[in-house]
C-alpha positions as CSV (number, residue, x, y, z in Angstrom):
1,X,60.1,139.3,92.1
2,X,59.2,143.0,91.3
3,X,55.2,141.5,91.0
4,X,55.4,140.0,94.2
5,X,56.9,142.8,95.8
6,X,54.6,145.5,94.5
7,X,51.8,143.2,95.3
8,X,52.4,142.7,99.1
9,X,52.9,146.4,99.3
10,X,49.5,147.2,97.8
11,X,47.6,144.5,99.9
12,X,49.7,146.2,103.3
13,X,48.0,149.4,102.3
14,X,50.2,151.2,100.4
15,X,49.2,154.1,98.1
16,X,49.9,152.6,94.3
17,X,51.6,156.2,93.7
18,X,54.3,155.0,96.4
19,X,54.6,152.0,94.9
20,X,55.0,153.7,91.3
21,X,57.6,155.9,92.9
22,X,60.1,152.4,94.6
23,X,59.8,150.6,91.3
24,X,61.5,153.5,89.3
25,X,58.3,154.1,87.1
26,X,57.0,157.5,85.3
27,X,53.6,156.0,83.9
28,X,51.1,154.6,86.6
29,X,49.9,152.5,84.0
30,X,53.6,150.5,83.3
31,X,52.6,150.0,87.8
32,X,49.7,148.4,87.1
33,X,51.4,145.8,84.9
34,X,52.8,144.5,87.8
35,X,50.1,144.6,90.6
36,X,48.2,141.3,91.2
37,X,45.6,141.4,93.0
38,X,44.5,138.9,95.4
39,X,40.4,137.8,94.5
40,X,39.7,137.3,98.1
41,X,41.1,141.5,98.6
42,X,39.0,141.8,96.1
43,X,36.1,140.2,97.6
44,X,36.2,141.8,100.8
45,X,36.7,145.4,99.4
46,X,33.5,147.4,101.1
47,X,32.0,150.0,99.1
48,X,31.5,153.5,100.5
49,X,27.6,153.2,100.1
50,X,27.4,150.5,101.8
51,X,28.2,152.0,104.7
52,X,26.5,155.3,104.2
53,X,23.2,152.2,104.1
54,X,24.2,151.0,107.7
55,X,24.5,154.2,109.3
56,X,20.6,155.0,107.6
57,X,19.5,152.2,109.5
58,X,21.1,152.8,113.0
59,X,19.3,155.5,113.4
């Protein structure tokens, strides 16, 4: 239960140091035990370069 609810909190966008904060935890790593990560969130995740590239070739 505690997975699944950290996990829907992080794909809504919610800072993992929030999340570390509602499940009670002092180590961010002990957090990260319970994140899962969806691969297509992962998949979809645009990288800051990429669009420093597209604004280079609007202009």
């Amino acid at each position: 239960m505690r997975h699944s609810f950290a996990t829907h909190l992080l794909e809504k966008g919610v800072a993992i140091h929030f999340i570390q904060d509602l499940l009670g935890h002092f180590s961010i790593k002990t957090t990260a035990r319970y994140l899962h990560v969806t691969k297509e969130k992962l998949v979809n995740i645009l990288s800051p370069l990429d669009d420093l590239w597209k604004d280079q070739r609007e202009i």
